[in-house]
Every structure is written in C-alpha cells, then in structure tokens.
N, C-alpha and C positions, 0 to 999 in steps of 0.2 A: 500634412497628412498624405500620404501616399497610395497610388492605387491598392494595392494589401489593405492594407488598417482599412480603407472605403469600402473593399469587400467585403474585408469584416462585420465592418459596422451594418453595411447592408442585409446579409445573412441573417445577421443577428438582432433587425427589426423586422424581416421577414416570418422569422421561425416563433418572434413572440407575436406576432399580428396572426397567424395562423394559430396559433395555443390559446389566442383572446377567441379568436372566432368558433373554433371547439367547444370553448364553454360557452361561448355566448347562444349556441346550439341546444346544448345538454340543458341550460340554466333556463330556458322558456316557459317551462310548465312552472317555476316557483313562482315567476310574475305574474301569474292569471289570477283575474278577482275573485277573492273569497267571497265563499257563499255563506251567507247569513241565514239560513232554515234553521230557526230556532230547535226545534222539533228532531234534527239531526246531526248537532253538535253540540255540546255545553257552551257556556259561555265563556269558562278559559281555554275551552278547546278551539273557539274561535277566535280570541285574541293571541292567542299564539300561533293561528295561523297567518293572523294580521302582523305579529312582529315580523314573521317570516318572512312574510310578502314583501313589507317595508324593508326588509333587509336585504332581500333578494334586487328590489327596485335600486336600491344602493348600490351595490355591486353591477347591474346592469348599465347607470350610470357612468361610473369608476370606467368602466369596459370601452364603454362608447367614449369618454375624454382621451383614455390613452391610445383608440384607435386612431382617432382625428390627429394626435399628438405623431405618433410613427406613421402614418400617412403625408401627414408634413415636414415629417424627416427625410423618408425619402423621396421627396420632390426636391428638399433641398439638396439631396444626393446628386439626385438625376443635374440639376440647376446647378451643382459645383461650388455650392454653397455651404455644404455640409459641414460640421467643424469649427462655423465661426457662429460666433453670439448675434441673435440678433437684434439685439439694440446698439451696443458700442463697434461691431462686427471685428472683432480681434478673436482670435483662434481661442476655442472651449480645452482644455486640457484632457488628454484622452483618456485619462484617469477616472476622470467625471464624466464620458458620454460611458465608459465601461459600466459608470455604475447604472445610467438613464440615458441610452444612443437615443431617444427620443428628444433631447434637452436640448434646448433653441437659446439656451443663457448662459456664459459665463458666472462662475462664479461669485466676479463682484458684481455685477449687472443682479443677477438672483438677489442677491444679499440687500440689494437697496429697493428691492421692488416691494 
C-alpha cells in the first residue's frame, strides 16, 4: 500500500468517525429512561416507547464497537501496520478495507473465526 491509498484510507476513517460522532450527538435524548406515569401515557404508548429506547440503546452500541474499531485503525495507520491482518499479518486486499477500512482481518483469517 502506498502513501496515496494510506491517505485515503485515513480520510476515509476520519470523516466516518466524525458522522458516527454527529449522530452519536443528535441520538442522546432517544436513550434516556422512560417514564412509566401511568396516569400519562397508555400502556402501548409506553412500550413503544420502551422498544424505541431498546432500539436506540442498540444503535448506541453498534456506534460505540465501530468507534473503538476505526480508532484502531488508525493507530494501526500511524504504527505502519495498517493493511495487514491481524492474526496471519499478510496484506488485507484493498478491495475489502474499501468496503470496512476499519477491518483488522483478511479474508480467510475472517472466514475461520
């Protein structure tokens, strides 16, 4: 991989770690606990606010694995590391970080885990 393609890749786990952290922003107020006031919501007006929540928690999740995941991309960037798998360490095909530059696996490495 060449300084270009590294740029690339770098940019391009930059600008989605900045679009994760936007919504991870915007997306705060769905995770707050629902209130159960009888008296002020029906009962499937509150389990549907409970799916929400649980769904919203999902998605907050999700947010946070692939933050941790492009954070350790580019440390393997900065480290010169970037591009090889990290179990067998043979070169990822760049076809495959195009589709996930966060991805620490070769393909057959992936395929047997």
């Amino acid at each position: 991989m060449n300084d270009r393609d590294r740029a690339m890749f770098k940019q391009l786990l930059i600008s989605t770690q900045q679009e994760l952290n936007e919504t991870k922003k915007t997306s705060e107020k769905s995770t707050q606990t629902v209130a159960l006031d009888q008296s002020s919501v029906g009962r499937l007006s509150r389990m549907d606010a409970m799916q929400s929540q649980a769904m919203a928690l999902a998605g907050k999740r999700r947010r946070e694995i692939q933050l941790t995941r492009i954070r350790a991309a580019l440390e393997r960037l900065d480290d010169g590391e970037y591009g090889y798998c990290a179990v067998c360490e043979g070169e990822i095909d760049q076809r495959r970080l195009r589709i996930d530059p966060a991805n620490p696996f070769c393909i057959n490495c992936a395929a047997t885990m």
